[in-house]
PABA-793908 format. One record per residue (C-alpha): x, y, z negated. Coordinates in steps of 0.2 Angstrom, whole numbers, always signed. Each point is the difference from the previous one (the first is absolute). Layout:
       X       Y       Z
       X       Y       Z
...
***
This chain:
       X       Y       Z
     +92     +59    +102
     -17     +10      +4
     +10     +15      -5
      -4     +16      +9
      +9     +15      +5
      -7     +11     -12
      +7     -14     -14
     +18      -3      +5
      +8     +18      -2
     +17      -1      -8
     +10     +17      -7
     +17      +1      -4
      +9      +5     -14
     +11     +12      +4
     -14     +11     +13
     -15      +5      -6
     -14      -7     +12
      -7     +10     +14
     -17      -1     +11
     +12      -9     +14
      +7     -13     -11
     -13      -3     -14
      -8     -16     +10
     +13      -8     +10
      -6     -17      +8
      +9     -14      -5
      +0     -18      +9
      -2     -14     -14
      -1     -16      +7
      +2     -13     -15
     -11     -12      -1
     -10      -2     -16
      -9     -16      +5
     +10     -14      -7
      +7      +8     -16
     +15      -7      -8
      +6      +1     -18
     +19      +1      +0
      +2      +2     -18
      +2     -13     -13
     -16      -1     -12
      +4     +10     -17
      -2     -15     -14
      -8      +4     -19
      +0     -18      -4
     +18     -12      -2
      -5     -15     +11
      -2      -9     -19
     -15     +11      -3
      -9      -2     +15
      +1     -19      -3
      -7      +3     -18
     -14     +11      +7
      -6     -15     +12
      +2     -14     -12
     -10     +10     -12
     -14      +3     +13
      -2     -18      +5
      +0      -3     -19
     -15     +12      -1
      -8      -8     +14
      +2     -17      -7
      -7      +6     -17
     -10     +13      +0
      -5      -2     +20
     -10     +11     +11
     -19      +3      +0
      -7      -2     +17
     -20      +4      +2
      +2      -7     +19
      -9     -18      -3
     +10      -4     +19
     +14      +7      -8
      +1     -13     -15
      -3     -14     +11
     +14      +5     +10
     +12      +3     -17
      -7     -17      -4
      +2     -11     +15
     +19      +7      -1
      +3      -8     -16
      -4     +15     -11
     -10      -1     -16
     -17      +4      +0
     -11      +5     -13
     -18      +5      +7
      -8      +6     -17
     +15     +14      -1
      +4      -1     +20
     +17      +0      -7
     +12      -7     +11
     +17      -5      -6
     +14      -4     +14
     +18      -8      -5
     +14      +4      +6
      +4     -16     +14
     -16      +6      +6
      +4     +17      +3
     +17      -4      +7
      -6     -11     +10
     -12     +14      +9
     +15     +12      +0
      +9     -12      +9
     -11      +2     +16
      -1     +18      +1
      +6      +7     +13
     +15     +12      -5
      -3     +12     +15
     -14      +2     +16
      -7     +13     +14
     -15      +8      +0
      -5      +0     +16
      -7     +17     +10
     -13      +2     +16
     +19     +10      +4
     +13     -12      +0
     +13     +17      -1
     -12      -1     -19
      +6     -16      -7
      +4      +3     -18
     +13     -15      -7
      -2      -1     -18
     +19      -7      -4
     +17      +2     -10
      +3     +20      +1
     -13      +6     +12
     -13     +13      -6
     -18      +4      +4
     -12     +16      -7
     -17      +0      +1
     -11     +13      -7
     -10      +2     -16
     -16     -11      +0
     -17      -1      -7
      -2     +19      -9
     -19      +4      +2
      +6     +17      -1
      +7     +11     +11
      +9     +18      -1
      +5     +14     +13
      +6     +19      -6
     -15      +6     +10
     -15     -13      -6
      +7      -4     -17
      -2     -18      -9
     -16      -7      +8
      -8     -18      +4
      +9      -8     +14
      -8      -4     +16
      +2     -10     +17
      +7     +15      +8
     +13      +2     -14
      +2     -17      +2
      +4      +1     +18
     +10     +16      +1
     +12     -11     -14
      +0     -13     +14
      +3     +14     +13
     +17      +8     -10
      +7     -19      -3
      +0      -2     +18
      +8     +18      +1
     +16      -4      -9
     +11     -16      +2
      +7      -2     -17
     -17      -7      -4
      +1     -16      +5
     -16     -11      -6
     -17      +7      -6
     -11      +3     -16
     -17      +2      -7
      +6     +20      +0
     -17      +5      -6
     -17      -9      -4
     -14      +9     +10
     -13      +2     -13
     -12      +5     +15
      +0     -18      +6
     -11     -13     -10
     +13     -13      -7
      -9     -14      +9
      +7      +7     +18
     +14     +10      -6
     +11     -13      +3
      -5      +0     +18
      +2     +17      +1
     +17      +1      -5
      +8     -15     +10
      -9      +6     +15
      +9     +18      -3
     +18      -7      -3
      +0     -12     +15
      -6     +15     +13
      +9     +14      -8
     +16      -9      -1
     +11     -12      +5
      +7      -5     -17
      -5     -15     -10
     -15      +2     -10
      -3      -2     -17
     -17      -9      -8
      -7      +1     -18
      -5     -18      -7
     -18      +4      -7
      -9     -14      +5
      +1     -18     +13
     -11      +9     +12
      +9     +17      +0
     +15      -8      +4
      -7     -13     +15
      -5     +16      +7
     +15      +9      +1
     +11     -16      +4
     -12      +0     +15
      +3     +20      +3
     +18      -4      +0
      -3     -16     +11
      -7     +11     +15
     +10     +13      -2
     +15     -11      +4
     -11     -10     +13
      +6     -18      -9
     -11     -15      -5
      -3      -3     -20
     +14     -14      +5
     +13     +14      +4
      -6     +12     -13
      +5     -16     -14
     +17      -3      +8
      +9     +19      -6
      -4     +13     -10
     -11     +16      +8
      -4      +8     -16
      +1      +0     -18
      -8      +5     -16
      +5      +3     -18
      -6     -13     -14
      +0     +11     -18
      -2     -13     -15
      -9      +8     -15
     +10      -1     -14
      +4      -7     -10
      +0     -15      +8
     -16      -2      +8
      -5      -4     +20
     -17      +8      +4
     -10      -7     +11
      +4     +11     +18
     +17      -1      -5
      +2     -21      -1
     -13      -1     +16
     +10     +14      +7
     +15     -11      -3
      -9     -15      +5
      -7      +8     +17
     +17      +7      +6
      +9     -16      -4
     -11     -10     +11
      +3     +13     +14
     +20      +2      -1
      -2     +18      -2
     +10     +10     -14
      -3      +2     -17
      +8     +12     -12
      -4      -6     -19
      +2     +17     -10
      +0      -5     -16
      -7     +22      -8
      +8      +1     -18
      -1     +15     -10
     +13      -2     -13
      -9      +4     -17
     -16      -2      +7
      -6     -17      +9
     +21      -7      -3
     +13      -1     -11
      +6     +20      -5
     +17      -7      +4
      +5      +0     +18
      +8     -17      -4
     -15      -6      -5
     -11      +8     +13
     +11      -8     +14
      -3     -16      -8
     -18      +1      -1
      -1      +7     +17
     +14     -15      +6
     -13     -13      -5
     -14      +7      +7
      +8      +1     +19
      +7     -17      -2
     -18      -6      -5
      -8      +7     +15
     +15      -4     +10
      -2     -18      -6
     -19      +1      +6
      +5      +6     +17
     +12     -16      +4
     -13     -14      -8
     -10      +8     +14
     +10      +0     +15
     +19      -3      -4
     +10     +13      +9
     -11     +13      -2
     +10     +16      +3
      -1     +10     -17
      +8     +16      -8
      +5      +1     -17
      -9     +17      -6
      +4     +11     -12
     -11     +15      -8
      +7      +1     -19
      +2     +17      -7
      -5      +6     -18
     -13     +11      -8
      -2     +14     -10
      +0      -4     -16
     -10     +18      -6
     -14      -4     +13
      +1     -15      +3
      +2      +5     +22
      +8      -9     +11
     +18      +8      +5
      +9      -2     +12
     +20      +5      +9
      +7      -1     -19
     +17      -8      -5
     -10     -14      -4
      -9      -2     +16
     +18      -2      +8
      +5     -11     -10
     -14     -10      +0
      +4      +1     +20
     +17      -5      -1
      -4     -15     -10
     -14      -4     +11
     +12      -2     +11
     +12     -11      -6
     -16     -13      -4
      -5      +1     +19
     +18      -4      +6
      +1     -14     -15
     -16     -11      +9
      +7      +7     +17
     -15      +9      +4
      -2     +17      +9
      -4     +12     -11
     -14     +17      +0
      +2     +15     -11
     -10     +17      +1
      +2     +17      +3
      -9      +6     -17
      -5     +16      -9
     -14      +7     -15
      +1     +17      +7
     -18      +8      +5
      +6     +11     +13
     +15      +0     +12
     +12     +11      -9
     +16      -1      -9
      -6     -15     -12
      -6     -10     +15
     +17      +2     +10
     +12      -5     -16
     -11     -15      -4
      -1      -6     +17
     +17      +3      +2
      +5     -13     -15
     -14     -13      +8
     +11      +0     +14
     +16      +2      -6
      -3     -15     -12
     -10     -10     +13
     +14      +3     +16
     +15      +0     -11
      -7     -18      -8
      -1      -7     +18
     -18      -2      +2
      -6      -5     +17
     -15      +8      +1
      -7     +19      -6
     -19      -2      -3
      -7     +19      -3
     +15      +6      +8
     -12     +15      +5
     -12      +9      -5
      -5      -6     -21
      -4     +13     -12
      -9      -1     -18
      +5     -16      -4
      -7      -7     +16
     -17      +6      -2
      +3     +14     +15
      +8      +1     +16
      +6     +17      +5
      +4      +5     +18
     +14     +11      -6
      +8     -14     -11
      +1     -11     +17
     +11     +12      +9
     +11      +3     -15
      +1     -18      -2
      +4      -2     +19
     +15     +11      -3
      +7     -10     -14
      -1     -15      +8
      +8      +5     +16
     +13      +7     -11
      +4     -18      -8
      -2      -5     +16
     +15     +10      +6
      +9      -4     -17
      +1     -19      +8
      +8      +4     +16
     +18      -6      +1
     +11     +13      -2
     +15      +2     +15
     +19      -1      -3
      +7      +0     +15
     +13     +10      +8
     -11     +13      +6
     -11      -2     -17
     +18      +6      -8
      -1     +18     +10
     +20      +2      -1
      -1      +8     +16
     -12     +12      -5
      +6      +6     -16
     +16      +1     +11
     -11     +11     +11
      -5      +9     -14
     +15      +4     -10
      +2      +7     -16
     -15     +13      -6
      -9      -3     +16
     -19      -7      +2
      -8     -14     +10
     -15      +7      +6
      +7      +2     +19
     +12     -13      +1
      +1     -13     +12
      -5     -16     -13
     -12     +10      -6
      -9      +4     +16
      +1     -20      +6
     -12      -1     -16
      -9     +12      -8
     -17      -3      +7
      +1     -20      -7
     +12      +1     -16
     -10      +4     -13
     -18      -4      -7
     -13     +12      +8
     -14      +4     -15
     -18      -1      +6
      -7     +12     -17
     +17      +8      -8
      +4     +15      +4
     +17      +5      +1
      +2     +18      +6
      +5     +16     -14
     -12      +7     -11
      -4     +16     +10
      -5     -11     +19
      -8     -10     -12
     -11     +12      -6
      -2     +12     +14
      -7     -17      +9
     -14      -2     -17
      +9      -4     -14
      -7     -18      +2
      +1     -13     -11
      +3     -21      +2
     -17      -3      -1
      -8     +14     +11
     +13      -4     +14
      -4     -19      -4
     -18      +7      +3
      +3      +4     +17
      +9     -14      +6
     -13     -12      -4
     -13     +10      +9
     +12      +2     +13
      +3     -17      +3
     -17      -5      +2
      -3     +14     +13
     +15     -13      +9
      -6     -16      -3
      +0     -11     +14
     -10     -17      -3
      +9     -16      +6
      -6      -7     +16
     -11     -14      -2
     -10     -13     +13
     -18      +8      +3
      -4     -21      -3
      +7      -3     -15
      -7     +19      -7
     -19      -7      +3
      +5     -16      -5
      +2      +8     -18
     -13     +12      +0
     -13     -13      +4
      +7     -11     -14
      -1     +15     -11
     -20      +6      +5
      -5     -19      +0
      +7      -1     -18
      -8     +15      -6
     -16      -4      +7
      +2     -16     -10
      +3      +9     -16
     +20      -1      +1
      +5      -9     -17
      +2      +7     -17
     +13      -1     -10
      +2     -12     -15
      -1      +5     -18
***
């Protein structure tokens, strides 16, 4: 649990804590690699209204369509059956047509680690977080909000090694010190030698993503033969609405397709902005969009493994800013939700909040993104740690917060026991009426594994609290991070396979690298 001993202390109730027991060590074994969701999904939607939602977004695909600026991309729509109409670059899909696509994606896959132990199945119940990705900014208490850069980047990568309940990778943050024509390099080279997780990539143009398909490639030690048979990575396709397919997102689509690699179409709908102000209607924009770019990936390579994502939340209607962990945001969730499980379809959701800084505002907002994303039964937690401002910043305080509210849902989905010894009848008969279970016999068989030990809470009285500093989430959040760093251990990796990538990378750069695409 990457928990240390400074982190774990637990007080009683009934005994103020002293300077021998303030930090007990406690053993925690579980296991947060292969979470499960035990609880049933909370529904916003009667199964009657989430058929109406998707009969009225294949009507809007059939009439209104979606705009795609990707030339391949309407070729593809057209060769599928769909209409095509090359002055507008309108493409207009029926309904047999995008049940026919449907109808070969695949309802759950693996992604596929350098560490077999760091498989991550996307199926039924089981969760995945990732952390925020693609802030250009980046935030400590010390430095203040700044430009991010490679080493930001790759002390990001460092902590989501550090902690297991981060299971896949993100962009985390965009270093602005690296010329966008390499950056990619740079960044895939960094997750595949600081970690042993399954990268993420950014779909900006063909030749950004051939270069990091052949990163991931010799990382893993595979022909390009191996590399198309099962997923190794993944990226996230956003549609602009409403309903339009830019050009890196439909080649993105196009590219990933053709690889067998995974491809979360994210649909980002602002209700009363760029959707419907109605969450309804939002949903419905948002539902046709996914299943437009999820139609795409199947007239490419049928049985392309996909995710249904979601990113729906509403605005401020005195600003006009975007807002985020609101009533509406959940229930945008929850709804999400119930579409994905209607096509079969794993499902992503987001750890979200507008706050600036990581404070009070930040914590509450995030708090609802997860409740409505978790309780909803999504599948996989993209930003899971780490966002601020709307997505514009990623602060190193707000990761370790986040980490604890993630490893606390993930100790909310352990079973709970009810067995005869679960029961205690022996120890309250131990204890009798008036008594305590501090020193009884159960309770010594236990205490160092029964309950959650926090990583940034801090749970002693006011007074040791003070007389220790009087410090706050975030300043002990502070000192975590720094001090997990000071720990990190990289992953051990073949000296062959290392210069086999870092050749790959300096011949590219020589060559220019490959910039991105408008």
């Amino acid at each position: 649990m990457n928990e240390s001993a400074d982190n774990v202390g637990r007080r009683s109730r009934r005994r103020p804590a002293s300077a021998e027991n303030k930090h007990a060590v406690f053993d925690r074994t579980r296991s947060y690699r292969h979470l499960r969701n035990p609880f049933e999904p909370l529904r916003v939607f009667s199964d009657d209204q989430v058929a109406a939602i998707h009969e009225a977004a294949l009507l809007m695909l059939e009439t209104q369509g979606m705009k795609v600026l990707s030339s391949d991309g309407r070729n593809i729509f057209a060769k599928g059956g769909a209409s095509v109409d090359e002055a507008t670059q309108i493409v207009r899909l029926d309904r047999g047509m995008v049940a026919a696509a449907l109808a070969t994606a695949p309802h759950e896959f693996t992604l596929h680690s350098v560490d077999p132990e760091r498989h991550m199945p996307l199926a039924d119940r089981l969760v995945a977080f990732a952390p925020t990705s693609g802030p250009p900014n980046i935030m400590d208490t010390a430095g203040g909000r700044r430009s991010g850069t490679i080493e930001d980047f790759r002390n990001l990568m460092k902590l989501c090694q550090s902690f297991e309940v981060i299971h896949i990778l993100g962009g985390a943050t965009e270093p602005q010190d690296v010329p966008v024509n390499i950056r990619h390099l740079e960044m895939t080279r960094s997750q595949l030698l600081l970690t042993d997780k399954i990268p993420f990539i950014f779909s900006r143009s063909h030749g950004q993503i051939a270069d990091n398909f052949e990163l991931i490639r010799l990382a893993h030690g595979i022909s390009a033969e191996e590399f198309q048979s099962r997923p190794y990575t993944y990226t996230i396709i956003n549609t602009n609405s409403p309903l339009m397919l830019d050009i890196p997102m439909a080649d993105g689509i196009i590219d990933f397709a053709k690889a067998g690699q995974v491809l979360i179409i994210t649909p980002f709908t602002l209700a009363g902005a760029m959707a419907p102000v109605t969450v309804a209607g939002a949903l419905t924009l948002a539902h046709a969009e996914a299943l437009a770019g999820l139609t795409l990936a199947q007239l490419v390579r049928p049985g392309t493994p996909v995710v249904y994502g979601s990113f729906t939340s509403n605005v401020d209607m005195k600003s006009g800013s975007p807002a985020f962990g609101t009533p509406e945001y959940v229930k945008a969730a929850f709804g999400a939700g119930q579409l994905a499980r209607f096509l079969g379809l794993p499902w992503r959701s987001s750890n979200a909040t507008a706050s600036n800084i990581p404070d009070a505002q930040a914590a509450y907002e995030s708090q609802m993104s997860l409740w409505g994303a978790l309780m909803g039964g999504c599948n996989f937690i993209l930003h899971g740690a780490g966002w601020l401002e709307s997505g514009l910043t990623t602060s190193y305080e707000k990761f370790i917060l986040d980490i604890e509210a993630l490893q606390m849902f993930a100790e909310v989905f352990q079973p709970v026991g009810a067995a005869p010894s679960d029961l205690a009848l022996e120890a309250v008969a131990e204890v009798g009426a008036g008594g305590h279970f501090f020193g009884c016999a159960h309770t010594m068989e236990r205490y160092r594994s029964a309950f959650y030990a926090p990583l940034v809470s801090d749970w002693r009285n006011y007074g040791t609290w003070a007389n220790d500093g009087a410090k706050t989430a975030t300043e002990r959040a502070s000192e975590i991070w720094r001090s997990t760093l000071q720990r990190y251990v990289a992953p051990a990796r073949d000296p062959a396979i290392v210069e086999a990538m870092d050749s790959y990378v300096a011949r590219r750069i020589e060559a220019g690298g490959s910039p991105p695409v408008s």
